[in-house]
MIZAPA-503246 format. One line per 10 residues: their letters; for each residue x, y, z of C-alpha. Coordinates in pm, 1 decimal. Each point is the difference from the previous one (the first is absolute). Example, Ala and Ser with C-alpha at 12.3 -4.5 7.8 and 13.67 -1.06 7.14 Angstrom:
<nodes>
AS> 1230.0,-450.0,780.0 | 137.0,344.0,-66.0
</nodes>
This chain:
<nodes>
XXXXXXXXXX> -1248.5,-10590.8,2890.6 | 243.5,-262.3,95.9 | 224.3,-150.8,-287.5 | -70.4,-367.1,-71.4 | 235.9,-216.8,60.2 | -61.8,-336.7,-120.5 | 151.9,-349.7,61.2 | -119.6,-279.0,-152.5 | 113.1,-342.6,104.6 | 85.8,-274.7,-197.6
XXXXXXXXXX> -242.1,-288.7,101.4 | 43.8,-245.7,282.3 | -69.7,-317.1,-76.2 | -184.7,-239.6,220.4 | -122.0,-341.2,-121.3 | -260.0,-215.1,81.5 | -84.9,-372.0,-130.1 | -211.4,98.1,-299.9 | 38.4,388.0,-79.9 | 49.1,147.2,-305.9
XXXXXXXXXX> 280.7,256.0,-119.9 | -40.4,127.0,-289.8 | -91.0,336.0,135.5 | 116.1,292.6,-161.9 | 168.1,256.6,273.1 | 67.9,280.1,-264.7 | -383.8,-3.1,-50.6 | -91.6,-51.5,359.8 | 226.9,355.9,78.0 | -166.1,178.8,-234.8
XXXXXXXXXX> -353.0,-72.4,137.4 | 115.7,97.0,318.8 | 149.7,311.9,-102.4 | -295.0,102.5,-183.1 | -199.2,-62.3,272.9 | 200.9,156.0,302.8 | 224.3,227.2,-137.3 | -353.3,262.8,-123.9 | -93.3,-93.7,418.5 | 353.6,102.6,144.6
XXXXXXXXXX> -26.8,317.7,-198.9 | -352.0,94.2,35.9 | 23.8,-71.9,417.6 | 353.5,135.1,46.8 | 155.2,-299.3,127.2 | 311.6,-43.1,156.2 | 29.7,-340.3,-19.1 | -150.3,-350.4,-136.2 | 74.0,-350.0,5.8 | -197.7,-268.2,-243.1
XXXXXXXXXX> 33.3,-341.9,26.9 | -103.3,-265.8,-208.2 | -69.2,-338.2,-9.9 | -114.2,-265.7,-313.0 | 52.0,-345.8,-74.4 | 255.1,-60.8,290.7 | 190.1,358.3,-158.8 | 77.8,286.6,229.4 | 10.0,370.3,-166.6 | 82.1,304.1,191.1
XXXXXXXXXX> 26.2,358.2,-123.2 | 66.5,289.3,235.3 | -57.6,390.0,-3.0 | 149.0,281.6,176.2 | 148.3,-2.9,297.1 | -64.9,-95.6,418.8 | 27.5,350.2,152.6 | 35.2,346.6,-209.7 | 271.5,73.5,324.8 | 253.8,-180.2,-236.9
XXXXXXXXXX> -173.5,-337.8,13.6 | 123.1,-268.3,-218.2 | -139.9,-111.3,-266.2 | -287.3,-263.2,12.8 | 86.2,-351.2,-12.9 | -261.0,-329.3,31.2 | 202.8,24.4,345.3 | -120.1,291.6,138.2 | -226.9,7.6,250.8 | -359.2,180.9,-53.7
XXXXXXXXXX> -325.4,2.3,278.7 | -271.0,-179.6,-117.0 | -285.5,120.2,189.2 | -327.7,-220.3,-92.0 | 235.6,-262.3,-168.1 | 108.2,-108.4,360.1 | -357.9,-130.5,70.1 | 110.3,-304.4,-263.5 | 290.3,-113.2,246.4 | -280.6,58.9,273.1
XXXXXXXXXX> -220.4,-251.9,-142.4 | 267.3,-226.8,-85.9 | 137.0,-51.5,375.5 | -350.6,-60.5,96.9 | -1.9,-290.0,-307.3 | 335.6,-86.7,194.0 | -217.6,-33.3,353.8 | -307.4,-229.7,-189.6 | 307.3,-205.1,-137.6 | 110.9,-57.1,361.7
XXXXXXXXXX> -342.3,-44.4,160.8 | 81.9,300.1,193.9 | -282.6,181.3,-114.8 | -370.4,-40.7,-152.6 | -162.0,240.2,-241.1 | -331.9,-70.7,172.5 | 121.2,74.7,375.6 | -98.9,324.4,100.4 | 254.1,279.8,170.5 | -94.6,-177.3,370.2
XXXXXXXXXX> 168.3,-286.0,-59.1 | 321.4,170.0,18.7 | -104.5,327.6,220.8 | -225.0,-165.3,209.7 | -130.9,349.7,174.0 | -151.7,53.1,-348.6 | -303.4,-208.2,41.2 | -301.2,104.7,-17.4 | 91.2,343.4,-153.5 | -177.1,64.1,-388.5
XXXXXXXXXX> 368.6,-75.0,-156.6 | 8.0,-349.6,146.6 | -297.2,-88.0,-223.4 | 263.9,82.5,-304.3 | 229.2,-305.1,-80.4 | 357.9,49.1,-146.7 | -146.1,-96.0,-352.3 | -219.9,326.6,97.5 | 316.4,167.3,122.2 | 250.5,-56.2,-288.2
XXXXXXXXXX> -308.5,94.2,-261.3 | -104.7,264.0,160.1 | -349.9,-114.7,0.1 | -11.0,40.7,423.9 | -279.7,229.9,20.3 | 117.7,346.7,-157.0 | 340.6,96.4,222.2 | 156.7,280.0,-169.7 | 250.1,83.6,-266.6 | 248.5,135.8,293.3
XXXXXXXXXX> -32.1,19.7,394.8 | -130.2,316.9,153.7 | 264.2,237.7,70.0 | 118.4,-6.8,328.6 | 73.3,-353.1,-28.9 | 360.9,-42.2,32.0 | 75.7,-340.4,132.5 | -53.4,-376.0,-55.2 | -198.5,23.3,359.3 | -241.3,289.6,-97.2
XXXXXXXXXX> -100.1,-185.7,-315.4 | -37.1,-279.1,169.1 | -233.8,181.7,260.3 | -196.8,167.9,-280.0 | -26.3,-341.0,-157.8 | -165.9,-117.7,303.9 | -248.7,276.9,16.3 | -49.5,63.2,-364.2 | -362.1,-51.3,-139.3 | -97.8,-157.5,-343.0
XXXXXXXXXX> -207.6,159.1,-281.8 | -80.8,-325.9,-151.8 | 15.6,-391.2,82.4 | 346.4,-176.8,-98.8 | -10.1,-85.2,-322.0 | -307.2,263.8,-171.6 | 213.2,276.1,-67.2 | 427.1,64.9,-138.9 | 166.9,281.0,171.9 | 367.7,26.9,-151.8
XXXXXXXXXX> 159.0,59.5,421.9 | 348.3,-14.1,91.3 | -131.7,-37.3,381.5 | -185.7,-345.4,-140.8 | 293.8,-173.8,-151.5 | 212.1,186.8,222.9 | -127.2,-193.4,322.4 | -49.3,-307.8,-244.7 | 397.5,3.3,-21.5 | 41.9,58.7,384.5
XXXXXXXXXX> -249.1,-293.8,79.8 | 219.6,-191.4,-229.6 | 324.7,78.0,222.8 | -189.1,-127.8,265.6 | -126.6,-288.2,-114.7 | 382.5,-76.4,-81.7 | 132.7,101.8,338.0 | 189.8,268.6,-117.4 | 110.1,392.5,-100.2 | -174.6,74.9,-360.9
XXXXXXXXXX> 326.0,140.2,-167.5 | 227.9,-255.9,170.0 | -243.5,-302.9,-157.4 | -2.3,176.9,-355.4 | 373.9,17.0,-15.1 | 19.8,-385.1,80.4 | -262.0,-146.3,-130.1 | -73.1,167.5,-304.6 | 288.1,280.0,-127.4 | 251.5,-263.3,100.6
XXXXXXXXXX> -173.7,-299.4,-120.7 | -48.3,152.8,-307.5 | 407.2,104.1,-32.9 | -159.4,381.1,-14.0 | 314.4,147.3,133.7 | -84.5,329.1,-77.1 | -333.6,18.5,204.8 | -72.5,145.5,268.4 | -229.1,155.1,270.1 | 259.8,174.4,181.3
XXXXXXXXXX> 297.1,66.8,-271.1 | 347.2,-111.6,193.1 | 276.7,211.1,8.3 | 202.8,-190.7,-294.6 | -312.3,77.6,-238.7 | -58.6,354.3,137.6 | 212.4,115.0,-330.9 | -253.8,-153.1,-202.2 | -306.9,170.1,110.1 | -99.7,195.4,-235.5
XXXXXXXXXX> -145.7,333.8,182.8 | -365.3,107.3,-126.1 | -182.0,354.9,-149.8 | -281.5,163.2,80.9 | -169.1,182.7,-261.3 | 221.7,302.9,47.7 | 331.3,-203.0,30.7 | 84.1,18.8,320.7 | 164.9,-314.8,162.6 | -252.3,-221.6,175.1
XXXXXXXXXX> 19.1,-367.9,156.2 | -348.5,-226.5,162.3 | -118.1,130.6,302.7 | -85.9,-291.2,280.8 | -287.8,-42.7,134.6 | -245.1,-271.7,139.5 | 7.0,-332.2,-155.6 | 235.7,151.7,-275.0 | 255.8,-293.6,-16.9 | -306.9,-199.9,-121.1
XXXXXXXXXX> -203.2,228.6,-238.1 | 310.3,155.3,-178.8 | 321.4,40.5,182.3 | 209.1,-272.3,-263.9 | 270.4,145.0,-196.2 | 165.5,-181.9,-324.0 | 144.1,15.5,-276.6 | -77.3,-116.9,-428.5 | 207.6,-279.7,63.2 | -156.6,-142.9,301.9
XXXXXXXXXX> -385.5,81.8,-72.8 | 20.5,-166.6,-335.0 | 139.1,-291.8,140.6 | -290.7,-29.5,227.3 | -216.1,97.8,-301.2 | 183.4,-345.7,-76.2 | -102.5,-179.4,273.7 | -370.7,40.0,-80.6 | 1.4,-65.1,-347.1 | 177.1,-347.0,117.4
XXXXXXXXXX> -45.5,-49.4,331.8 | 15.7,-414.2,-78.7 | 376.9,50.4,-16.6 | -5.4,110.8,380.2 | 54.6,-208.8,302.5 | -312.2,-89.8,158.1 | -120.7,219.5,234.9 | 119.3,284.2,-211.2 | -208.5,-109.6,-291.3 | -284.3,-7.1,213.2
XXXXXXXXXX> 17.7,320.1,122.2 | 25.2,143.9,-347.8 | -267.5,-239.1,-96.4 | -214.4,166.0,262.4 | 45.0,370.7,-120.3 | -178.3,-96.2,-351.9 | -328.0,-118.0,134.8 | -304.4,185.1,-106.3 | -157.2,119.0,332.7 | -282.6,285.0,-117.9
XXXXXXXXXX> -74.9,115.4,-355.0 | -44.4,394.5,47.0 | -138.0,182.5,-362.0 | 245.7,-130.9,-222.0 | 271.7,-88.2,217.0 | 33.7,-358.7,211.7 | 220.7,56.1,332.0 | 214.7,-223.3,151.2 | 211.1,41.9,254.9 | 231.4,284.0,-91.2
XXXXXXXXXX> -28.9,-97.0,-364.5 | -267.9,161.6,-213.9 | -104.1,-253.7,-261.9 | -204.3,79.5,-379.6 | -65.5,-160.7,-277.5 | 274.5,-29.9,-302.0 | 52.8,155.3,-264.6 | -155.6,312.4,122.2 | 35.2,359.3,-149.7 | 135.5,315.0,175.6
XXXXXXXXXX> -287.0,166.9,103.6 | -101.7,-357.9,150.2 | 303.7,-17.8,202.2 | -86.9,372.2,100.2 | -310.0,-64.8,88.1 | 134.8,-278.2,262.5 | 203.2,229.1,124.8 | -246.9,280.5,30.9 | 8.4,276.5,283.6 | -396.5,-109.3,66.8
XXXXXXXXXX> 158.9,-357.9,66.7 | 272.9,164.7,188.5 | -185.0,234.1,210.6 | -376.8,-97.5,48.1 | -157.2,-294.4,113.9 | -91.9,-234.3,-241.4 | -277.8,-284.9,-16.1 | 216.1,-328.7,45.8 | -125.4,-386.9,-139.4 | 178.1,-310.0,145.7
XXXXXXXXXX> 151.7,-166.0,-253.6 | 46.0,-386.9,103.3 | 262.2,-132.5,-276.9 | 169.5,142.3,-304.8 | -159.7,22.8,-371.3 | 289.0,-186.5,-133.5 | 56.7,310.2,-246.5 | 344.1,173.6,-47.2 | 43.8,261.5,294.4 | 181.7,290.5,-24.3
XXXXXXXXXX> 114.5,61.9,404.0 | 100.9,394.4,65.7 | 82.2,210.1,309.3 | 110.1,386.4,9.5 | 168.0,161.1,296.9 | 104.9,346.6,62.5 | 131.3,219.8,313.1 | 70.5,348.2,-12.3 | 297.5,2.0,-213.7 | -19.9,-342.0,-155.4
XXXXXXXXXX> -209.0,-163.0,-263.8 | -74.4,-396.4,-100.3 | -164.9,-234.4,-220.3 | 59.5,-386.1,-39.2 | -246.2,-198.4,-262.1 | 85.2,-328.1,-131.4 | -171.9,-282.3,-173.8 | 98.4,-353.0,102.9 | -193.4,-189.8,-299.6 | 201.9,225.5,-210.7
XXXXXXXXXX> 361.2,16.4,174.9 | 26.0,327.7,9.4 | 12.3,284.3,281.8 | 54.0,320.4,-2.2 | 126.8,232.3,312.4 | 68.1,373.1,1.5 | 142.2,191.4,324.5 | 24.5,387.5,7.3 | 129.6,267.9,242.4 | -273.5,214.1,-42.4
XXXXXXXXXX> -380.4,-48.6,34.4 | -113.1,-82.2,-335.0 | -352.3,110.6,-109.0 | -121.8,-353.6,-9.9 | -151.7,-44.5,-345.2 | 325.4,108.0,-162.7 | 127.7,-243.0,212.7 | -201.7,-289.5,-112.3 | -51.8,136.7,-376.3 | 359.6,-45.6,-13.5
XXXXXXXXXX> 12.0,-358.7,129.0 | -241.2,-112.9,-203.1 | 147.1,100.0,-298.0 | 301.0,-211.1,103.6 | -232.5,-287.5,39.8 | -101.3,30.4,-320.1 | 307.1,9.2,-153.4 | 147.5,-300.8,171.6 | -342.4,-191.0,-108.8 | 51.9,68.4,-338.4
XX> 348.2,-175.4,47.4 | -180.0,-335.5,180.6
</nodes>
């Protein structure tokens, strides 16, 4: 078992017109440490990074360390891969393309790969796309399928189970292509256009899809199950579906940016605005585009049971949802890869938010048992 080591950082402090401070850090660090340090013991892992945000306050306590090759320690600096998470950014750039009027929810993939009409995915629209509510595409492509251009070409002869819209199929391919329509639409590379118009815009300097060579050191390397060393693999449309690396630091602050995304310039705010629309309610879960939205307060085992494998893995019935309820949301998203595990949740009625990056692959309930017991604590403080 690997020793703990444990660095807790004194809060950062980040004020907005109107927040309260009178939050209690001693008591914040002990919820988290009875929440994650039982998980970093019970998974084995090397290394963790929490970040926290309430009333305008930033908290981060860190775990282990980045590599058990003589990594460093774990900072809110050091660079984890989010996996899943990186479908949030996704959605936002497309927000960032409706802001511009470079793109339309309701076009379908023809308007921007023209020798797509007329095949059964051009009667999906984006909306369709970036909800995965397109007809049933799968959780991953077919193996063999290596390249942009063969998913592109199985795109183009792929046949739907259901009509856009009937049924929720959690599919990397779906909001994979929904990110590469959004390049498009913007008349660009997808990686290139998330730097600029969304890491950068957002002052996210420790973001990434490709890490550069002056963050390299930061990267923390991540475990299989056994240990050994692993890092993503690429694949087809992985830039878009989970290829974004970050750090505490930098995920919290855009945790930030959509629990205020008023105090954004304008297109910005937009394009966070458009990420927190209700799109389909599926069982007890509402999806949006890359956020998953439910009701608040909510126990455990409800937040589990949003997060379920069935929603995960199996198609699910999906009802258009036209407008929100007006109740408090809770908005969620895990991620994993191989050797890396992630969970953001935040609250923006309640200023708070929550974010949790591993480099191992966290059994997901401990994952979000933990977080939600952090959530409760920092409610108890509102």
């Amino acid at each position: 078992m690997l020793q703990l080591i444990k660095l807790a950082l004194p809060a950062c402090l980040v004020i907005y017109p109107g927040a309260s401070y009178a939050v209690d850090h001693t008591a914040i660090a002990a919820a988290v440490d009875g929440a994650f340090v039982p998980l970093i013991k019970e998974h084995d892992v090397p290394g963790l990074a929490v970040g926290v945000s309430i009333n305008g306050e930033h908290h981060f306590f860190n775990y282990g360390v980045s590599s058990l090759d003589g990594g460093e320690p774990v900072t809110e600096h050091t660079i984890f891969e989010l996996g899943s998470v990186s479908k949030t950014f996704t959605a936002a750039l497309g927000g960032y393309a409706l802001a511009q009027g470079k793109l339309s929810l309701e076009h379908t993939p023809s308007r921007y790969i023209p020798e797509l009409a007329g095949a059964p995915i051009d009667n999906a629209t984006l909306a369709h796309l970036g909800t995965y509510t397109a007809g049933g595409l799968p959780l991953q492509f077919p193996e063999g399928i290596t390249s942009d251009d063969e998913a592109l070409s199985y795109l183009a002869a792929w046949q739907a189970d259901a009509a856009p819209g009937q049924i929720r199929r959690y599919s990397n391919p779906s909001i994979g292509f929904f990110g590469h329509l959004t390049a498009r639409a913007l008349g660009g590379e997808f990686a290139e256009l998330l730097d600029e118009e969304i890491f950068d815009a957002l002052d996210l300097d420790h973001t990434h899809v490709r890490v550069p060579e002056n963050h390299e050191a930061l990267y923390a390397w991540g475990y299989d199950a056994e240990n050994r060393p692993i890092r993503v693999n690429p694949g087809p449309f992985d830039d878009e579906a989970y290829g974004v690396k970050s750090s505490a630091a930098d995920v919290i602050a855009f945790v930030d940016a959509n629990i205020r995304p008023e105090t954004l310039q304008r297109d910005l705010r937009e394009a966070i605005e458009a990420t927190q629309m209700p799109y389909f309610r599926i069982g007890p879960m509402v999806q949006g585009l890359g956020w998953e939205q439910m009701p608040y307060p909510l126990t455990a085992e409800e937040l589990l049971a949003g997060n379920s494998l069935t929603l995960a893995m199996e198609p699910n019935p999906a009802a258009s949802v036209n407008e929100g309820t007006g109740e408090t949301v809770l908005f969620n998203k895990t991620g994993s890869t191989n050797g890396f595990g992630a969970y953001v949740a935040f609250v923006p009625e309640e200023d708070m938010g929550v974010v949790m990056l591993a480099n191992k692959n966290v059994f997901m309930p401990a994952r979000i048992h933990a977080v939600h017991a952090v959530l409760e604590a920092l409610a108890a403080q509102n």
